[in-house]
FIBA-196267 format. One record per residue (C-alpha): x, y, z; residue number from 1; chain. Coordinates in nm, 2 decimals. Each point is the difference from the previous one (the first is absolute). Example, Ala and Ser with C-alpha at 12.3 -4.5 7.8 and 13.67 -1.06 7.14 Angstrom:
BEGIN
      u      v      w num cadena
   1.23  -0.45   0.78   1      A
   0.14   0.34  -0.07   2      A
END
This chain:
BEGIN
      u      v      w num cadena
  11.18   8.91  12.91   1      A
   0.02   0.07  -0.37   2      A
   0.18  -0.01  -0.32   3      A
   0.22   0.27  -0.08   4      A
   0.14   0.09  -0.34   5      A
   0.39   0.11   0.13   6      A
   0.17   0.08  -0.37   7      A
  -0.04  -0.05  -0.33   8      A
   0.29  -0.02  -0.24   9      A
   0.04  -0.04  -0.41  10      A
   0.25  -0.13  -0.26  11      A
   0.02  -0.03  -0.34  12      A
   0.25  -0.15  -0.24  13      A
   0.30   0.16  -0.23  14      A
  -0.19   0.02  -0.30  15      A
  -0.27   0.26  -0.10  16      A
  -0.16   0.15  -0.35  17      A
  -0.25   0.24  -0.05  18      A
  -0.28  -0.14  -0.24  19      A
   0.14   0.19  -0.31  20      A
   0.35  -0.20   0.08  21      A
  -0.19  -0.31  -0.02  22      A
  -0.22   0.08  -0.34  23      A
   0.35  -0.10  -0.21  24      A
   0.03  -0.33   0.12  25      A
  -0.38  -0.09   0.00  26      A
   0.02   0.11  -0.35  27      A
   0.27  -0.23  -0.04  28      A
  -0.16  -0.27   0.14  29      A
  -0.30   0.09  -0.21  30      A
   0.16  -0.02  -0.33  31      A
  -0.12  -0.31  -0.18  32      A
  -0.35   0.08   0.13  33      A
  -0.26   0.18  -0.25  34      A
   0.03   0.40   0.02  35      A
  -0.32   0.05   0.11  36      A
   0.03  -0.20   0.31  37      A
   0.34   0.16   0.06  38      A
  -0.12   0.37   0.06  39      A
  -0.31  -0.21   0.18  40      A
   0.29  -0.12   0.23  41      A
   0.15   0.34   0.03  42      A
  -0.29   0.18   0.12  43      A
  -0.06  -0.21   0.28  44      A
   0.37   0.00   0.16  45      A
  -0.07   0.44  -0.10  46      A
  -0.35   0.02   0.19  47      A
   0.08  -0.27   0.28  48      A
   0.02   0.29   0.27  49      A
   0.38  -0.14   0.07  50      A
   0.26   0.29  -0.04  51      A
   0.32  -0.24   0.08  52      A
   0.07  -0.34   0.18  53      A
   0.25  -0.16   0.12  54      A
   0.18  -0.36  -0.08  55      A
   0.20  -0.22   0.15  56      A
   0.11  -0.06  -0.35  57      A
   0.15   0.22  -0.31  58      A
  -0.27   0.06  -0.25  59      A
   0.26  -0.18  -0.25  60      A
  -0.02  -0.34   0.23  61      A
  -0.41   0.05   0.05  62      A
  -0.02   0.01  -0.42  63      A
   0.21  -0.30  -0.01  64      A
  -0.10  -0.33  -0.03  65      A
   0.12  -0.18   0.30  66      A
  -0.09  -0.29   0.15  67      A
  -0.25  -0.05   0.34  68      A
   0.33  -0.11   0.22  69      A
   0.23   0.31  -0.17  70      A
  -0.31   0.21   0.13  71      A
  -0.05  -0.16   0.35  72      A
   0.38   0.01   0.04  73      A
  -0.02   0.42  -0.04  74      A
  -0.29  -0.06   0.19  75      A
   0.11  -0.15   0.32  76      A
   0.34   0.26   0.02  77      A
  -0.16   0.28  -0.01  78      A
  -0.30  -0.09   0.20  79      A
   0.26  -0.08   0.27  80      A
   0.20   0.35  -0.03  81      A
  -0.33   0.21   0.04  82      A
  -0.17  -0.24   0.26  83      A
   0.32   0.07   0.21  84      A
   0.00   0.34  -0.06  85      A
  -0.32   0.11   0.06  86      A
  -0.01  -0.16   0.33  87      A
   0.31   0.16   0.08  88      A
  -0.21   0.32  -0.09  89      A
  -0.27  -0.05   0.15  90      A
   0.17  -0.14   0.34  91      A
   0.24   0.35   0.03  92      A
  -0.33   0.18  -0.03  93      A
  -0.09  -0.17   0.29  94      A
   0.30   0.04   0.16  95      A
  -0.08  -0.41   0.08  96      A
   0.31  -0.26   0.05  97      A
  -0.03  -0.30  -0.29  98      A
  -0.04  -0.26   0.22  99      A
  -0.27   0.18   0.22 100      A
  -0.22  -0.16  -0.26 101      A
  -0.28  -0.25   0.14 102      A
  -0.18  -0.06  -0.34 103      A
   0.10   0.08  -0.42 104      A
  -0.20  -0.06  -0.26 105      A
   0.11   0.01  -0.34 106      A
  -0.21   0.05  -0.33 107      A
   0.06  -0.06  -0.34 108      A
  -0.19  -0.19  -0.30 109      A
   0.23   0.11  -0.31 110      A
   0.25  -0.28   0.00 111      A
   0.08  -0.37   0.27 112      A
   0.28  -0.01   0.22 113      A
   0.03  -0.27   0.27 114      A
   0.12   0.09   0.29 115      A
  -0.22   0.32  -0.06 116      A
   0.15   0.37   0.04 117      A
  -0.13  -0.03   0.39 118      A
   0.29  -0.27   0.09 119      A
   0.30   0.20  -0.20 120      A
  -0.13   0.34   0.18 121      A
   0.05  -0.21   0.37 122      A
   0.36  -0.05  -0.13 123      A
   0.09   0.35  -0.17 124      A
  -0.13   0.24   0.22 125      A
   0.05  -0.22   0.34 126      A
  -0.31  -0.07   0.09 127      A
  -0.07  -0.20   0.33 128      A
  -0.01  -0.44  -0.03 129      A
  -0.34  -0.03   0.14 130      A
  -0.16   0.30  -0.22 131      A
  -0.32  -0.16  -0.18 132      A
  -0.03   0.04  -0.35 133      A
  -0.30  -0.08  -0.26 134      A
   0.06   0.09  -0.34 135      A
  -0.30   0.11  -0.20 136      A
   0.05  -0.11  -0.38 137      A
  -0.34  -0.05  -0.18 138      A
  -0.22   0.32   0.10 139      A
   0.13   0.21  -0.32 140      A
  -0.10   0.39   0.03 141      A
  -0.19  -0.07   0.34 142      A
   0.29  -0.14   0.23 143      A
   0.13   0.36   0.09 144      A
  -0.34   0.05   0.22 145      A
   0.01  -0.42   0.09 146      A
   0.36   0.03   0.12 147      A
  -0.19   0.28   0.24 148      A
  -0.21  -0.20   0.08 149      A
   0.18  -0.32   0.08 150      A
   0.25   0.26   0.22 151      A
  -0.34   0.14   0.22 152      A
  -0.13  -0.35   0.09 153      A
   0.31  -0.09   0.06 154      A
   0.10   0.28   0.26 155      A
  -0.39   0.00   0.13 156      A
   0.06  -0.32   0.14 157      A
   0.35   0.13   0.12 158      A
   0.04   0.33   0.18 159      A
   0.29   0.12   0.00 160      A
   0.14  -0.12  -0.30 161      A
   0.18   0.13  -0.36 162      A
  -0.09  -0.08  -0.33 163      A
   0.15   0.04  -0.35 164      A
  -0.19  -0.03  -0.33 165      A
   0.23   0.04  -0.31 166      A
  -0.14  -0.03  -0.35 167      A
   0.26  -0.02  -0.29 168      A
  -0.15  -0.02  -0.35 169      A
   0.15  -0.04  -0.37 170      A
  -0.28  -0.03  -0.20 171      A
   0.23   0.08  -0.31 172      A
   0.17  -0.35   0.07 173      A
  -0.31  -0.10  -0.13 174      A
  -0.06   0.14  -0.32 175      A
  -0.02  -0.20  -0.31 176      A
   0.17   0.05  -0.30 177      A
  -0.18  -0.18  -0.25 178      A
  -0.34   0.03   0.16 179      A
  -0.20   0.34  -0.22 180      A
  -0.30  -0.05   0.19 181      A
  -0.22   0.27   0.12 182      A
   0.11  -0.17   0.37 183      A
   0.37  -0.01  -0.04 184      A
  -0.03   0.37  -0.16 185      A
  -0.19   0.17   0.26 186      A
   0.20  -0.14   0.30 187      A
   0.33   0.10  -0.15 188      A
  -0.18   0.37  -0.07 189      A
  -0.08   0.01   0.40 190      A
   0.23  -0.21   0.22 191      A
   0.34   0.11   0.15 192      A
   0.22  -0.14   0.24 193      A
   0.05   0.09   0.38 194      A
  -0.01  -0.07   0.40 195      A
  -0.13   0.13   0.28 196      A
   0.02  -0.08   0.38 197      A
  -0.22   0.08   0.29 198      A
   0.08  -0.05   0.35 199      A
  -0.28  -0.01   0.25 200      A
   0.00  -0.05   0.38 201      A
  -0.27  -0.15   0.29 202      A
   0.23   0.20   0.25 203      A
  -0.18   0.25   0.26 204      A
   0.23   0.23  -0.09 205      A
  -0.02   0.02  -0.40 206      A
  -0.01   0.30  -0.21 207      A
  -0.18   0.01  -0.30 208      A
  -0.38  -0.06  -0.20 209      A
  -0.17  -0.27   0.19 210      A
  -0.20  -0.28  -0.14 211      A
  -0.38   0.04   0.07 212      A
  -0.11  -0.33  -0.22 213      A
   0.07  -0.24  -0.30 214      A
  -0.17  -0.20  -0.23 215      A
   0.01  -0.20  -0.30 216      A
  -0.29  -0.05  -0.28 217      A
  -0.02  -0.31  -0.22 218      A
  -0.18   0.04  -0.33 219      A
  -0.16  -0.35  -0.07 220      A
   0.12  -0.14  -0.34 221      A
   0.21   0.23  -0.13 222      A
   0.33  -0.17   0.02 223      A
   0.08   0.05  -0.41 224      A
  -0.01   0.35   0.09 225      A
   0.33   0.06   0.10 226      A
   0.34  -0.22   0.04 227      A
   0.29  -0.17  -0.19 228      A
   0.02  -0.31  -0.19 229      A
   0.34  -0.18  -0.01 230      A
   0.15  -0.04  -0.32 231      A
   0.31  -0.11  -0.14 232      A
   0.14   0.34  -0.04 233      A
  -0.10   0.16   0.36 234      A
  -0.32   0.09   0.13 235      A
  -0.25   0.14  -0.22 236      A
  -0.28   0.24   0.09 237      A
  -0.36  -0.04   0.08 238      A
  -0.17   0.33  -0.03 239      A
  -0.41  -0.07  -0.08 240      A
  -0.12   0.35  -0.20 241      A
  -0.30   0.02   0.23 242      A
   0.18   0.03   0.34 243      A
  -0.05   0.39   0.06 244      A
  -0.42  -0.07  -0.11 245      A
   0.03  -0.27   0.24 246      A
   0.17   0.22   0.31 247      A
  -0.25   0.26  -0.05 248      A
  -0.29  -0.24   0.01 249      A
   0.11  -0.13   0.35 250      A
   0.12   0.31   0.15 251      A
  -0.35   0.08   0.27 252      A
   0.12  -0.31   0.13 253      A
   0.33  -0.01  -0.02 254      A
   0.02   0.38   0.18 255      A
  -0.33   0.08   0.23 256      A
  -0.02  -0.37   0.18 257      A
   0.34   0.03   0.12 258      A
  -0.01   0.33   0.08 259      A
  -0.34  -0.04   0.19 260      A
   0.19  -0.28   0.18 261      A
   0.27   0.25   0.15 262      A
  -0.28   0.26   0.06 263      A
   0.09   0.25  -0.26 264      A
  -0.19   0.11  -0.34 265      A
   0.20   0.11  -0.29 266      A
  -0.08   0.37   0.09 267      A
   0.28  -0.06   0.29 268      A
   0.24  -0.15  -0.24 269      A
   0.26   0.29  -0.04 270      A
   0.26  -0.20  -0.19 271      A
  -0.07  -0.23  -0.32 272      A
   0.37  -0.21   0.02 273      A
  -0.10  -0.23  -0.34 274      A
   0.18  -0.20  -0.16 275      A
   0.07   0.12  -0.39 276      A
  -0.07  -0.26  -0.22 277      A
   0.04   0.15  -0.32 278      A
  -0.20   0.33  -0.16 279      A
  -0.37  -0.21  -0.05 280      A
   0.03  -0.07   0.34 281      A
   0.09   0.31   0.13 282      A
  -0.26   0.19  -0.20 283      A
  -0.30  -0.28   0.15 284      A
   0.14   0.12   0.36 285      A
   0.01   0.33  -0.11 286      A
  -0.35   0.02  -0.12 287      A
  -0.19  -0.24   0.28 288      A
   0.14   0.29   0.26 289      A
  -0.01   0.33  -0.20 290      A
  -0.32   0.08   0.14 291      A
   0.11  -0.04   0.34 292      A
   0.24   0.25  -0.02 293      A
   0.30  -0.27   0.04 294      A
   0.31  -0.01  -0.15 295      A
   0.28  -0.24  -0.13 296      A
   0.26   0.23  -0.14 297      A
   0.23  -0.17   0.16 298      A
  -0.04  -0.33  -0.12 299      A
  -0.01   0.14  -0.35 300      A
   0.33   0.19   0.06 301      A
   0.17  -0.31   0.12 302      A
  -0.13  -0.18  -0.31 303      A
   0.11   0.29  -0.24 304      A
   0.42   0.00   0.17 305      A
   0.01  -0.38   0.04 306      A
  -0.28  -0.19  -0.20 307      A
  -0.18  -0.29   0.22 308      A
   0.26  -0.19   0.22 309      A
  -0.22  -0.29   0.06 310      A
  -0.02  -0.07   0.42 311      A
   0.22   0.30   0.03 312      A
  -0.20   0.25  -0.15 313      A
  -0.24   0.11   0.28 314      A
   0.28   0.02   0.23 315      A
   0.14   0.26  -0.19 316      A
  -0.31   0.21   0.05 317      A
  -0.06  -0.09   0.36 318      A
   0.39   0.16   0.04 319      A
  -0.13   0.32  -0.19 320      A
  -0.26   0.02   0.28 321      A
   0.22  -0.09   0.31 322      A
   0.23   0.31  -0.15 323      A
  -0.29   0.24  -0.01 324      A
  -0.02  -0.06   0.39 325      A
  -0.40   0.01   0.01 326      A
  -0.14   0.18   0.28 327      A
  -0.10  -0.27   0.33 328      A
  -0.37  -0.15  -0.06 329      A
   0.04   0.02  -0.40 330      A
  -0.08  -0.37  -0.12 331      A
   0.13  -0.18  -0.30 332      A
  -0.12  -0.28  -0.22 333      A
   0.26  -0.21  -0.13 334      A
  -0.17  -0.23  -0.36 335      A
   0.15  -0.23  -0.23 336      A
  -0.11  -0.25  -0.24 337      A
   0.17  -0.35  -0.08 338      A
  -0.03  -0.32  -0.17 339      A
  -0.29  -0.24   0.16 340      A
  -0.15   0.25  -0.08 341      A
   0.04   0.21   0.34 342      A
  -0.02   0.35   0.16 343      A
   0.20   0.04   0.30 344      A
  -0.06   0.31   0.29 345      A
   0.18   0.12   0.24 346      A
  -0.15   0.32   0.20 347      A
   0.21   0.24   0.21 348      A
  -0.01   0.29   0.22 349      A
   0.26   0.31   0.02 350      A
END
């Protein structure tokens, strides 16, 4: 028995902007500030390797100062339209019935809601009464890969079964308006909103990339790395400067253990599936597998037309993969990075 990969779907909301319809409102925004910092501000949403993203919100409601609940209110609607529609997606893919379902998992970390998306999805898209649900709500940028995760235990130790993981994130719901600090600045240069929904089976008779092995690495006190603190006026970023230094220190262990563990080197690794965490990030990947004659175009591409998505993100590159239809016996490596501070792995084989 093993775990399949069936369909993978994405959804994104009704608002979009390249970057150079965004520089008028962060000027805007930037008005009472000193000049110099200004054009400082500027050049970091120009060289943030982001093209366009997309928002749950207008760029007029993201510039305006509303309150944490006005935000969370936006938050929780639209959450709930792409939840349900990117399951819908990702279930006609599969050409699967709703309530053939045996186990959804729902991601987010850019806004609360309780009853989480998992128990409105059961009602809106009919799924069945005795489906088990675990929604995933602290794991920031790494929960895409955790969601996997959670979904391969799960069917390991239940052949025969179907699994959904959906991850819905608005990290514009979480920008601040009167917070100018490098933090605040550099997530709203990077982040865009989005969902994505894979399906993945412990049937015999499942079609797709298979699961060869996961994992999950813990960096010992780092939690200040990465995260949110609650304020009065939503959640506010935690972005530590040193986080792509810190990556690149850990990455032998983080990569050739786990590897080791499944029996393959990272000479056999045909597909790099990372999550894009913003440009410094990308460029630390970029440069720790140069030599080896590995690249991640794709995660920069899905960074460039959508920005970073949070849990979402390295979804949308594993889909850019599934599409290429990879020849049988090509292997993947599926790596993102969340608050805890954590890598998470997931390896699969065409």
């Amino acid at each position: 028995m093993s775990t399949k990969i069936v369909s993978i779907a994405k959804a994104l909301p009704a608002y979009s902007r390249q970057t150079d319809e965004i520089i008028p409102f962060v000027k805007q925004w930037m008005n009472a500030q000193e000049e110099r910092f200004q054009r400082k501000v500027i050049k970091i949403f120009e060289n943030a390797a982001v093209d366009k993203r997309y928002s749950i919100m207008a760029p007029e409601e993201v510039f305006t100062a509303t309150s944490f609940q006005e935000k969370n209110d936006i938050y929780i609607r639209e959450v709930k339209k792409l939840g349900k529609n990117v399951l819908t997606d990702a279930l006609h893919k599969a050409d699967w019935k709703p309530d053939s379902l045996d186990y959804i998992i729902t991601v987010s970390c850019t806004g609360i809601m309780i009853p989480s998306l998992d128990a409105y999805l059961i009602n809106d898209v009919g799924l069945k009464q005795d489906v088990v649900r675990l929604p995933v709500t602290e794991m920031g940028c790494a929960a895409g890969v955790s969601g996997m995760i959670y979904a391969h235990n799960f069917l390991k130790a239940n052949p025969g079964k179907r699994a959904a993981v959906i991850a819905v994130e608005a990290p514009t719901a979480t920008f601040q308006l009167e917070d100018y600090s490098m933090v605040n600045i550099v997530s709203a240069a990077i982040f865009g909103d989005g969902a994505a929904c894979v399906l993945l089976s412990s049937e015999e008779e499942a079609i797709g990339p298979k699961i060869l092995g996961e994992g999950m690495y813990h960096f010992y006190d780092n939690t200040h790395m990465m995260g949110f603190n609650l304020t009065n006026t939503g959640l506010q970023m935690i972005l530590d400067k040193s986080v792509p230094e810190t990556i690149a220190s850990h990455f032998p262990k983080i990569i050739h253990p786990f590897l080791a563990s499944f029996g393959k080197d990272i000479e056999q690794v045909d597909h790099l599936i990372f999550h894009p965490g913003g440009k410094k990030i990308v460029m630390t990947v970029e440069e720790l597998f140069g030599s080896l004659g590995k690249n991640i175009e794709d995660t920069k591409e899905v960074l460039r037309a959508y920005g970073n998505m949070s849990s979402a993100t390295v979804l949308y590159v594993l889909e850019r993969f599934i599409n290429k239809n990879p020849s049988p016996g090509e292997v993947g490596l599926l790596l993102s990075f969340g608050p805890g501070f954590s890598a998470q792995r997931v390896l699969v084989e065409w």
